[in-house]
NUKEPA-987370 format. One record per residue (C-alpha): x, y, z. Coordinates in steps of 0.1 Angstrom, whole numbers, padded with zeros to 4 digits, always signed. Layout:
<pts>
XYZ...
</pts>
This chain:
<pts>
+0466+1402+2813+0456+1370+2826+0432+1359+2853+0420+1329+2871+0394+1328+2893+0376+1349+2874+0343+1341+2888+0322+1348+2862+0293+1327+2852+0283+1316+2820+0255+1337+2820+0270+1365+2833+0280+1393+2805+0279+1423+2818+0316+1418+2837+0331+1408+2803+0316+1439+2786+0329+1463+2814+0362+1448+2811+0364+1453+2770+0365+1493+2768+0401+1490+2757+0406+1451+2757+0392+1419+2742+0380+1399+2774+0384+1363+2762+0373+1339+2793+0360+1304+2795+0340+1302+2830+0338+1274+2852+0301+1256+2841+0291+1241+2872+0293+1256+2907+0307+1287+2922+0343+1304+2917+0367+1294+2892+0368+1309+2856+0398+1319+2838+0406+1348+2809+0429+1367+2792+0425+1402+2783+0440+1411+2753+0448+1444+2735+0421+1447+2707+0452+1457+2681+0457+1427+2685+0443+1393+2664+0439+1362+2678+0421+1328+2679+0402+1310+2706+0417+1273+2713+0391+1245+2719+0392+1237+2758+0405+1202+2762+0375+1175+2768+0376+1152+2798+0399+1169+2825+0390+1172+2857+0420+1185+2876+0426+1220+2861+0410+1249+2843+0424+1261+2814+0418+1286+2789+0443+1294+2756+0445+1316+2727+0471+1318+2698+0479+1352+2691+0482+1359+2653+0493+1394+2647+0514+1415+2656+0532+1383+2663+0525+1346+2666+0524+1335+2702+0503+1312+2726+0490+1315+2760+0475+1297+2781+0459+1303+2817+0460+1278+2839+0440+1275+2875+0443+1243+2899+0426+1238+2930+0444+1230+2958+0441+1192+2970+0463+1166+2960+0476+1164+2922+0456+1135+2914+0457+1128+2876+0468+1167+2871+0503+1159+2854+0489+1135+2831+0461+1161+2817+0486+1184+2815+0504+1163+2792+0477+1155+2768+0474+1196+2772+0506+1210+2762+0511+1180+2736+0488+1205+2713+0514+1230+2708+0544+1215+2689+0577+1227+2689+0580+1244+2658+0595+1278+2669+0562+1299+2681+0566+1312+2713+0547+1296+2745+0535+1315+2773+0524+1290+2804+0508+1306+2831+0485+1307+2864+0476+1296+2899+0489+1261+2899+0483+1260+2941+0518+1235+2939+0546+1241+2965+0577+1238+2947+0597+1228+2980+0573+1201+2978+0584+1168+2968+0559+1163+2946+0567+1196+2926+0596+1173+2911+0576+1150+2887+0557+1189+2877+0589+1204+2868+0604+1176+2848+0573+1170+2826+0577+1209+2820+0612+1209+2814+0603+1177+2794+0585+1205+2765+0615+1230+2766+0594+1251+2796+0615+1275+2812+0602+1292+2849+0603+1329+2858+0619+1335+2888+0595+1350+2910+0595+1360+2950+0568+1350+2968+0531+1359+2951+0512+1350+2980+0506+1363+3012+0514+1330+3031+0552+1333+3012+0546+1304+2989+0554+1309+2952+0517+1294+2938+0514+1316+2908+0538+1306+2878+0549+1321+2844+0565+1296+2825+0581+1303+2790+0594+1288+2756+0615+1304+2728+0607+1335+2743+0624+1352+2776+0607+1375+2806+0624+1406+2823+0614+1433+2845+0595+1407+2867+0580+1429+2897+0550+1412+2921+0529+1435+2937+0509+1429+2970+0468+1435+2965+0447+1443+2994+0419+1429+2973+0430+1393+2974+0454+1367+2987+0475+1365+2957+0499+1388+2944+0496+1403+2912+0526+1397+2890+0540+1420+2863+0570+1413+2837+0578+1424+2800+0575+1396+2772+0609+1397+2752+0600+1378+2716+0627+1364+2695+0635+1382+2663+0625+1350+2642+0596+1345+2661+0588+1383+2659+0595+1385+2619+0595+1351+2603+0565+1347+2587+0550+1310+2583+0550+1300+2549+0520+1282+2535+0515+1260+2513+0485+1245+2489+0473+1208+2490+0454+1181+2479+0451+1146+2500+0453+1128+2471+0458+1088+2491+0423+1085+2492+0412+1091+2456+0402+1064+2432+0413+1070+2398+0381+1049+2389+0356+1068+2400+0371+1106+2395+0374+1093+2355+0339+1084+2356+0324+1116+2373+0348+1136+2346+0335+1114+2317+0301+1125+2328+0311+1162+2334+0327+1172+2302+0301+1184+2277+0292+1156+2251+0313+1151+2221+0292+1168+2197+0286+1197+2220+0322+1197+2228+0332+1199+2195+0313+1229+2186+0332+1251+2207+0362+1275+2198+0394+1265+2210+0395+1286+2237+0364+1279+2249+0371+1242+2251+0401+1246+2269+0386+1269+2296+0358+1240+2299+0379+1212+2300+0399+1227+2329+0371+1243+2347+0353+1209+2346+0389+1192+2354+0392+1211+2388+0357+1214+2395+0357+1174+2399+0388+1175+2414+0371+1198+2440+0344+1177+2448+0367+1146+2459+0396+1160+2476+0398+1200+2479+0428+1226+2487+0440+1226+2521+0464+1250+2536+0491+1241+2557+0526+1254+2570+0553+1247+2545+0577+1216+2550+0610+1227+2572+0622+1194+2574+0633+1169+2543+0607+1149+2536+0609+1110+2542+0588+1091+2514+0595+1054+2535+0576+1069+2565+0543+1046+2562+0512+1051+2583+0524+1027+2605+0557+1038+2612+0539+1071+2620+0519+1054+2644+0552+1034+2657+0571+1072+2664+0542+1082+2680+0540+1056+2706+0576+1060+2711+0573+1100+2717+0547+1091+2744+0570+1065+2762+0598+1089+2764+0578+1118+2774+0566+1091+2802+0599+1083+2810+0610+1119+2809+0587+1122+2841+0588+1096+2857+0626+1085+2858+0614+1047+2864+0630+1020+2855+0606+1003+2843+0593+1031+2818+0630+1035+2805+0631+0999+2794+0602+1003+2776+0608+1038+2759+0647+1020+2749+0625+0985+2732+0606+1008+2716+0633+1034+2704+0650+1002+2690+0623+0985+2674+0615+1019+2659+0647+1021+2645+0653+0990+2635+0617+0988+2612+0626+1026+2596+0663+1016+2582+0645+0982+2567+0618+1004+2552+0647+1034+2538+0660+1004+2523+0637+0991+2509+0621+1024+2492+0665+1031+2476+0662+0993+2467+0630+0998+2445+0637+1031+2436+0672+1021+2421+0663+0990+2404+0628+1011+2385+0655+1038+2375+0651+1027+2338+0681+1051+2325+0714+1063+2333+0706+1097+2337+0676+1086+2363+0701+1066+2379+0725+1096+2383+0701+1117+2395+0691+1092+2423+0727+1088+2434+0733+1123+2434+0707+1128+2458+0720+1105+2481+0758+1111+2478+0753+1154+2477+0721+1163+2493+0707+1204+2481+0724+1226+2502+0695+1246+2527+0677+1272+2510+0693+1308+2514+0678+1328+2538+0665+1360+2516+0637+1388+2525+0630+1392+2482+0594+1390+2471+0581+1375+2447+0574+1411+2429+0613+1417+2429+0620+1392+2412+0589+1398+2384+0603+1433+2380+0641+1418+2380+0630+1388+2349+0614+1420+2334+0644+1448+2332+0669+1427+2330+0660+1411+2292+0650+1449+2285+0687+1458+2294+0700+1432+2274+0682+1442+2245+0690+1476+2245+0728+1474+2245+0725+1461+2207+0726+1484+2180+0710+1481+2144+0732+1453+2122+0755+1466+2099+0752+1456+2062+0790+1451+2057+0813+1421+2061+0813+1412+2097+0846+1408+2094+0861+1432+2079+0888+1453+2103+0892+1491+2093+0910+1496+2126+0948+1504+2123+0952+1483+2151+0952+1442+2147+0945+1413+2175+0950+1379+2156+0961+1352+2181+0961+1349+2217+0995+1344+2236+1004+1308+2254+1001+1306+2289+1034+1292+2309+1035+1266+2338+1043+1298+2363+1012+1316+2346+0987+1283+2354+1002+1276+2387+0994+1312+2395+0959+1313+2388+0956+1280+2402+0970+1292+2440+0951+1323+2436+0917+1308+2432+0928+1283+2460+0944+1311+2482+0912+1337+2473+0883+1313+2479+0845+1330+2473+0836+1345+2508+0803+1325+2523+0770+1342+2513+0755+1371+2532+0718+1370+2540+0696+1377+2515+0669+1407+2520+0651+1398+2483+0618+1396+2472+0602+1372+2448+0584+1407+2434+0626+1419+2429+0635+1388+2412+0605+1390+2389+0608+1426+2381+0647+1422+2375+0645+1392+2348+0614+1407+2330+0635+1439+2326+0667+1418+2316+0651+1403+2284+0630+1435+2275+0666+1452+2280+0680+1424+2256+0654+1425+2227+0652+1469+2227+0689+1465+2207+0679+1447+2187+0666+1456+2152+0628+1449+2139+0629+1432+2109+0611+1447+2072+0578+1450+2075+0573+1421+2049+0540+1404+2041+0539+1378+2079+0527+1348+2057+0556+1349+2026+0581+1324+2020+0612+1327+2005+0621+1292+2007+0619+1265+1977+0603+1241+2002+0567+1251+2025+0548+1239+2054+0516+1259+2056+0498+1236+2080+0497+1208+2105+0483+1174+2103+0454+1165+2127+0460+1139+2155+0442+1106+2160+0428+1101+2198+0458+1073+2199+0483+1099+2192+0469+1122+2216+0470+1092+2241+0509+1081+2231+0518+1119+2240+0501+1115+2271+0511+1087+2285+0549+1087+2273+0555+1120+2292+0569+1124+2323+0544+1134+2352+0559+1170+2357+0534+1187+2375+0529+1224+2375+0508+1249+2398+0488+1263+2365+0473+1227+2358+0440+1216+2367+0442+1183+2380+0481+1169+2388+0497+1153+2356+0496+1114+2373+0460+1117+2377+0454+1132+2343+0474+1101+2328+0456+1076+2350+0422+1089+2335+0434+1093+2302+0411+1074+2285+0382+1095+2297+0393+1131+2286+0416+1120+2255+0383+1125+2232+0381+1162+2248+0421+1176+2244+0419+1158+2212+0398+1181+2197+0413+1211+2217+0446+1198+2202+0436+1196+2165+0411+1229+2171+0440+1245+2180+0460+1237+2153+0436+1239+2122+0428+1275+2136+0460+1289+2142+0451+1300+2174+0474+1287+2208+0447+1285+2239+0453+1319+2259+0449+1295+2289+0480+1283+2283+0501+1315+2277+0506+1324+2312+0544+1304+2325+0547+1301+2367+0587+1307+2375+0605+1297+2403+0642+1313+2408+0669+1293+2412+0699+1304+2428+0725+1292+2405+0756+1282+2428+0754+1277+2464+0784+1301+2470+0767+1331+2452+0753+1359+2473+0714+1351+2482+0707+1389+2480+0712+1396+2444+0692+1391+2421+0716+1388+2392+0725+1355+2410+0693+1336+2402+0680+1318+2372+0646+1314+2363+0628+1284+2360+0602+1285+2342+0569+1258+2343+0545+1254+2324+0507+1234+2320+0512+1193+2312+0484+1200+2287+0504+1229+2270+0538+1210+2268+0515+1185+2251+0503+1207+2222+0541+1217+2217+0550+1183+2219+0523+1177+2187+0538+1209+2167+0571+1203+2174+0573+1166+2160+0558+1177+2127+0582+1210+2125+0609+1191+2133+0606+1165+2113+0599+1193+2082+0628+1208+2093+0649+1179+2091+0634+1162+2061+0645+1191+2045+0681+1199+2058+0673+1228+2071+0689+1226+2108+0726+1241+2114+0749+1206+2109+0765+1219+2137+0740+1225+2163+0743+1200+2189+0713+1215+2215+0676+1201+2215+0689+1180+2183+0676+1141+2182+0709+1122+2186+0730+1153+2198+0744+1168+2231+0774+1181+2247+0792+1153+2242+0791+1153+2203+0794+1190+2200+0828+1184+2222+0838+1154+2200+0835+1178+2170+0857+1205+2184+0884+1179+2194+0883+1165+2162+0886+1197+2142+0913+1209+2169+0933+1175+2161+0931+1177+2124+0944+1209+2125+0975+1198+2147+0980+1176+2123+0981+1195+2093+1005+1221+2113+0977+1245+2117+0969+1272+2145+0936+1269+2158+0921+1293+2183+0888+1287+2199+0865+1310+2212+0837+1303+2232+0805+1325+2238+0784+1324+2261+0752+1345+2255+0730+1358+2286+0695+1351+2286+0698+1336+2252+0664+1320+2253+0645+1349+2273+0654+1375+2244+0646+1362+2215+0631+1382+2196+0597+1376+2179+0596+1388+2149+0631+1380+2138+0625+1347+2145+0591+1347+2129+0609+1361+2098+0635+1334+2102+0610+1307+2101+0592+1321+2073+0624+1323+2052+0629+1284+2056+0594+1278+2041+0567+1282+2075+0537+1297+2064+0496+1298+2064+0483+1283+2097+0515+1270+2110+0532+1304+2110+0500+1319+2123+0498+1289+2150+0537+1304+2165+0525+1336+2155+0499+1334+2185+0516+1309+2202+0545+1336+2209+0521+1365+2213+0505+1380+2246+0524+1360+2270+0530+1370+2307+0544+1351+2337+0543+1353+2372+0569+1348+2401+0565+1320+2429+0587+1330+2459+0586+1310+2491+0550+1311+2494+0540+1344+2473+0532+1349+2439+0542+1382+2420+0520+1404+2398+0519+1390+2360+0544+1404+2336+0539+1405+2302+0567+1389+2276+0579+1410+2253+0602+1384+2241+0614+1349+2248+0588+1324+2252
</pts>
C-alpha cells in the first residue's frame, strides 16, 4: 500500500511501529515543516531494498523501494504540492533516469495534484510516455472530480482498478491487482564475477607480488603442493588488494570493444537530448538531438573500423584470420533458452561415460577377425543416382523442426556426462595386476629433466592468454609479471616433476556445455558437449611433460604412422590425403576398397586409466614419469558452470 501525506515526523516512531503488525512500514518523512511524508507498506514475506532519496529536488517527495523476492519490482511513491510545476518535470527526469529499461517491472505512483485536462499535463505525459510509462485508467479520486492521484506502470499491467470514497480525507483511496509478466515473475538475473582490471599497473602489482611470495630459499623448502597453494593464495590475495570481485548482472547485449570512454560519454549526451526533445517537441531541441545523433554516429563507425582494421592486420595466422572473419560474416546464434542447472548437467557428464563404459564386455583372446557365423557381410552395395537424389530431397523436404525450449539444468548436464564416461569405462576390462613401474619395452624413460627459469619463461610467454575461472590472477596479467613469479612456478614445475606428484590444486577442470548445433533441441542433454577448462599454470606443467614425452616418443618411433591427431606436422588434411591416396592406388591396381569410418563417443572422457597406464608402461614409461601421470590422472573431479551457477564437484573416474 502506498501513502503520501503521511505526516509523520522524523522523530515520530510510534505510527510506524503501529502500522508494522503485519507489514513492513518503509517511509521517508518530510524534514522540515508540517504535513507531507510518503511510505509504502509492504508485506513482511516480502524482501526488499530501500532506494537512496534523490538529492537537490525541491518540487516533489518521493520515496522508492526495489522489491527483491518474491519477484523483482520497483515502486516509487510520489507526492507534489499543488502550485505551479516549476522545475518538477525536469527532477522527475533525473528521477526515473535511475531505473533503466532492462525488463523489471515499474510501479509509478501518488498524489501528483496535476489536472490532466490541463494544458500543462501535456509536457508530464510525454516525458512519461518518453520511459515506456503506461497510465491506469482511473475515475475521479477526488472529491472535487479531478483525477490527481495516478498509478502509472511498465512491463507490468493493472486490473480490477476500483476507487473508493473515504470520509476520512479528500482523496479517494484507490485499489487494483498488480498483474507481473511471466519473465519478470520467473527469469532470474544472472550474475556475473569481475575485476576492473583498466586501472591496474602491471608495474606495481609485480612488485607488491615479488615482495609477497615467500623468499626463494624459503620457497623452495616447501612440498609441491604446498608451493602451489602459496603461490596462488598470494597470487589472488594481491590481486585482491588492487582491484577486487564485483558483482554485476550478466551481459544481454553483444558486447562492443570500440566503445571508448568517450564515445560512452558522446551516447550519453545524445540520450539526454532526445529525452529533451521527447518533451519538449521544440524545434530547436530536435536539431540539436539530430547533430548530435549524427556526430555520434558518424565517430562510432570510424572507431568499428578502426578496431576490424587493427584487429585484421595483428591476426598473425590464417586460422586467426578465419576466426575473425567468421565472426563477422556468421555471428553465434542467441543462446537457447533452457531451465537445466548446472547440477544436471554434473550428473549428465557423470552417467553418461558410466553408460558408455558399461556396454563393453571383457576382450576376447581370439582373432578379432575371425567369422564363425554361417552368415557373411563382405562389401557394401553401390548407391544409384535415384538412391542419392532421394536422400538428397528427403533431407531437403524433411528439414530438422526449430528447437523447443529448453527446461535443463547445468546440475542435469553435469550429472548426465559424468554418468556417460563412468558408463563407458564399467565395459571395459582392468588390466593384470602387474608391477605399476615395469617396462616391457627395449627403450625407458623413468624421469623428466628439470627446467631452467628461461624455459619456464618461454612456456609462459609463448602461450595464448586463455583464461580460466580456477586461476588466480587472469593469464595476461600473469604474463605481464612474468619476470616476478617465474623463480616461484619454476620450482613448483620442477618440484612437481622430480616428485612424481601433480599439484591437487590443479586436478579440479571448470566445464562449460556447449550445445553442439544450433538446430538441436536445447532441452536434452545428450545434445551438449562439454568444454572443459582448465588453470594457465596447469596447461603449463603439461606443456613441460608433454615436450619431453613427446619427443621420447618420437625419437623412438613409437607413435601410430598413421595417427594424424595432436601430431606435430599432422591434421585432417593429411589424414584425408592418406585415405585418397590409398583409395587411388587401389583403383589403380583394379582393387575394391571399402572404407569405414568410426566415430567413438566420448573418446577422450572414457579412457581408461589403467589401460592406458599399462599402455604407456609397455612403450618404456617408468620410475617418476609413470608415477608423475600416475597422479596426474588420479583423484580428479570437475564441476559444471551453467548460466551463472556452478554444480556440485564430480569425481573422474576416467578421462582426464
Amino acid at each position: 500500500m502506498a501513502l503520501t501525506e503521511t505526516w509523520i515526523k522524523p522523530e515520530d516512531t510510534a505510527t510506524p511501529a503501529a502500522l508494522s503488525t503485519h507489514f513492513t512500514c518503509s517511509h521517508t518523512p518530510r524534514t522540515t515543516g508540517r504535513g507531507g511524508g510518503t511510505g509504502l507498506l509492504i508485506s513482511k514475506d516480502w524482501k526488499f531494498d530501500l532506494q537512496p532519496p534523490p538529492t537537490g529536488h525541491g518540487s516533489f517527495e518521493s520515496h522508492a523501494v526495489t522489491v527483491t523476492h518474491p519477484v523483482k519490482i520497483h515502486f516509487v511513491v510520489i507526492y507534489r504540492p499543488p502550485g505551479q510545476l516549476g522545475n518538477f518535470l525536469e527532477e522527475l527526469d533525473v528521477l526515473l533516469s535511475n531505473y533503466p529499461e532492462d525488463g523489471t517491472p515499474l510501479v509509478l505512483l501518488g498524489d501528483f495534484n496535476i489536472h490532466l485536462d490541463k494544458p500543462q499535463a501535456a509536457d508530464f505525459n510525454t516525458l512519461l510516455a518518453s520511459f515506456d510509462l503506461k497510465r491506469v485508467s482511473t475515475t475521479a479520486t477526488h472529491k472535487s472530480g479531478n483525477q490527481l492521484d495516478l498509478i502509472y506502470t511498465r512491463c507490468c499491467s493493472v486490473d480490477n482498478t476500483l476507487v473508493t470514497p473515504l470520509h476520512t480525507s479528500d482523496h479517494f483511496l484507490i485499489t487494483a491487482n498488480l498483474a507481473l509478466t511471466p519473465e519478470a515473475a520467473h527469469s532470474p538475473t544472472r550474475v556475473t564475477f569481475r575485476r576492473n582490471l583498466r586501472s591496474l599497473s602491471p608495474s606495481r602489482l609485480s612488485s607488491v607480488v615479488a615482495s609477497s611470495l615467500p623468499s626463494l630459499s624459503q620457497f623452495s623448502a616447501l612440498d609441491t603442493n604446498s608451493a602451489t597453494d602459496t603461490f596462488c593464495s598470494t597470487l589472488t590475495s594481491c590481486l585482491d588488494n588492487f582491484c577486487p570481485l564485483s558483482s554485476r548482472p550478466a551481459r544481454t547485449t553483444p558486447s562492443a570493444p570500440w566503445l571508448s570512454d568517450v564515445l560512452h560519454e558522446h551516447r550519453s549526451k545524445l540520450r539526454a537530448a532526445e529525452r529533451k526533445w521527447l518533451k519538449s517537441r521544440n524545434s530547436t531541441d530536435l536539431s540539436v538531438y539530430q547533430s548530435l545523433l549524427s556526430s555520434f554516429s558518424a565517430n562510432v563507425f570510424t572507431a568499428k573500423t578502426s578496431y576490424y582494421h587493427d584487429k585484421i592486420n595483428n591476426c598473425c595466422d590464417a586460422r586467426t584470420l578465419f576466426k575473425t572473419f567468421s565472426s563477422l560474416l556468421n555471428p553465434p546464434p542467441p543462446p537457447p533458452q533452457s531451465t537445466l542447472t548446472a547440477d544436471d548437467f554434473a550428473v549428465f557428464f557423470t552417467n553418461k561415460t558410466r553408460t558408455i563404459s558399461d556396454q563393453f564386455s571383457t576382450p576376447q583372446t581370439e582373432d578379432n577377425f575371425t567369422t564363425t557365423n554361417a552368415h557373411s557381410f563382405s562389401s557394401f552395395s553401390p548407391l544409384s543416382e535415384t538412391d542419392v537424389s532421394k536422400l538428397i530431397l528427403s533431407s531437403l523436404l524433411n528439414p530438422p523442426p526449430p528447437p523447443p525450449q529448453s527446461t535443463l539444468t547445468a546440475d542435469d548436464f553435469a550429472v548426465f556426462f559424468t554418468n556417460k564416461t563412468r558408463t563407458i569405462s564399467d565395459q571395459f576390462s582392468t588390466p593384470q595386476s602387474e608391477d605399476k613401474f615395469t617396462t616391457t619395452n627395449a627403450h625407458s624413460f623413468s624421469s623428466f629433466s628439470p627446467l631452467s627459469e628461461t624455459d619456464v619463461s618461454k612456456l609462459i610467454l609463448s602461450s595464448h592468454p586463455t583464461t580460466c575461472p580456477l586461476i588466480p590472477i587472469p593469464t595476461h596479467l600473469l604474463q605481464a609479471i612474468s619476470s616476478s613469479v617465474i623463480p616461484s612456478l619454476t620450482h613448483i614445475i620442477n618440484s612437481s616433476l622430480h616428485s612424481g606428484t601433480f599439484p591437487s590444486a590443479f586436478k579440479q577442470a571448470r566445464v562449460s556445455p556447449l550445445l553442439k548445433k544450433p538446430s538441436l533441441n536445447p532441452a536434452l542433454l545428450e545434445n551438449y558437449r562439454p568444454v572443459s577448462l582448465l588453470p594457465f599454470i596447469a596447461k603449463t606443467l603439461e606443456r613441460a611433460v608433454f615436450n619431453q614425452l613427446s619427443m621420447f616418443l618420437v625419437q623412438n618411433n613409437l607413435l601410430d604412422r598413421n595417427q594424424s591427431g595432436f601430431k606435430s606436422g599432422h591434421s585432417t588434411e593429411t589424414a584425408l590425403l592418406s585415405v585418397t591416396e590409398a583409395l587411388r592406388l587401389a583403383r589403380a591396381a583394379s582393387k575394391s576398397s571399402v572404407l569405414i569410418l568410426l566415430d567413438l563417443s566420448a573418446s577422450f572422457d572414457t579412457v581408461n586409466h589403467q589401460i592406458l597406464l599399462s599402455t604407456l608402461r609397455k612403450m618404456g614409461i617408468s620410475g617418476t614419469a609413470l608415477q608423475w601421470l600416475n597422479s596426474y590422472l588420479s583423484d580428479r573431479s570437475f564441476m559444471v558452470s551453467w548460466r551463472g551457477e556452478v554444480s556440485k564437484s564430480q569425481q573422474l573416474a576416467t578421462g582426464g
